[in-house]
C-alpha positions in Angstrom: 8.6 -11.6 -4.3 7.4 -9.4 -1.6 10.0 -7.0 -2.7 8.6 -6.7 -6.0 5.5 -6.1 -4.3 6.5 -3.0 -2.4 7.6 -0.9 -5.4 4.4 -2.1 -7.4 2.4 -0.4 -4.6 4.8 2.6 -4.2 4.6 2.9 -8.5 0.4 2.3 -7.6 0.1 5.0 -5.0 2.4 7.5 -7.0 -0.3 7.0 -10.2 -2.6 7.0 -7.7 -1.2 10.6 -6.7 -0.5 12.1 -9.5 -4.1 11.0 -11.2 -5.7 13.1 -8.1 -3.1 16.1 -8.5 -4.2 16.0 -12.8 -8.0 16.0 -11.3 -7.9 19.0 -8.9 -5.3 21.3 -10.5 -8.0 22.3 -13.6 -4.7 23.7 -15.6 -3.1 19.8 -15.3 -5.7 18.4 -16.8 -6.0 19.7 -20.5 -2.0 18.4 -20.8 -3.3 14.9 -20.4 -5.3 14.2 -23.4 -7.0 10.9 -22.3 -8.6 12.4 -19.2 -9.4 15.5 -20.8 -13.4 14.2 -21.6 -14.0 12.1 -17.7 -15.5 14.1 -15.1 -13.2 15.1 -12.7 -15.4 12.7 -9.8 -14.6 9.4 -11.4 -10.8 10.0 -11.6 -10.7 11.1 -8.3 -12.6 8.1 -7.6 -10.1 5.8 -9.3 -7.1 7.6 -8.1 -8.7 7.2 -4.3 -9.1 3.3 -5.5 -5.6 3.2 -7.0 -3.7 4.8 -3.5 -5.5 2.2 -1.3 -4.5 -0.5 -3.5 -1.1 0.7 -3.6 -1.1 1.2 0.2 -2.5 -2.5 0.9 0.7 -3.8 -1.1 3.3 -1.5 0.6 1.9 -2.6 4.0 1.3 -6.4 3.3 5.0 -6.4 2.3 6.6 -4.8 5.8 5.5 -7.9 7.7 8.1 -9.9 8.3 8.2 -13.7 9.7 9.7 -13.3 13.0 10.0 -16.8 15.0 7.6 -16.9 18.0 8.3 -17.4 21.3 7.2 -20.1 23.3 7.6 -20.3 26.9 9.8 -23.0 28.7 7.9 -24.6 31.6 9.1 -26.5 34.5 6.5 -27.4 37.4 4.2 -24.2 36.8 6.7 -21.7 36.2 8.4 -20.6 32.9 12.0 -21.0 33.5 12.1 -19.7 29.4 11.4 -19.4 26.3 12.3 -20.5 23.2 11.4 -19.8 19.7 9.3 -22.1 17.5 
């Protein structure tokens, strides 16, 4: 699952990316009819929204469970560790 997470926020932050590039570039934006009447501020907006949400997922998916490690103790010194 977290997998399938990853590529949804690398397919977010590429919309995200190319929703920016349609709203700066002024000769992008008449080729995509449905943005063609929204000011150019709320898609920037959005597109700001849609990287950050994109990033969130590609980040929450890189942590991986590694075991932790728990120190072996004999007296008051660690003679160890072992992972838990």
């Amino acid at each position: 699952m977290k997998g399938v997470n990853k590529i949804v926020g690398y397919i977010l932050a590429a919309i995200g990316l190319v929703g920016m590039a349609v709203s700066t570039i002024s000769q992008l934006k008449p080729l995509v009819p449905i943005i063609k009447d929204i000011p150019s501020l709320y898609i920037i907006i959005g597109s700001i929204f849609v990287i950050a949400i994109g990033a969130i997922l590609i980040t929450k998916s890189q942590k991986t469970k590694q075991p932790r490690e728990v120190p072996i103790f004999q007296g008051d010194a660690i003679v160890g560790y072992r992972r838990h």
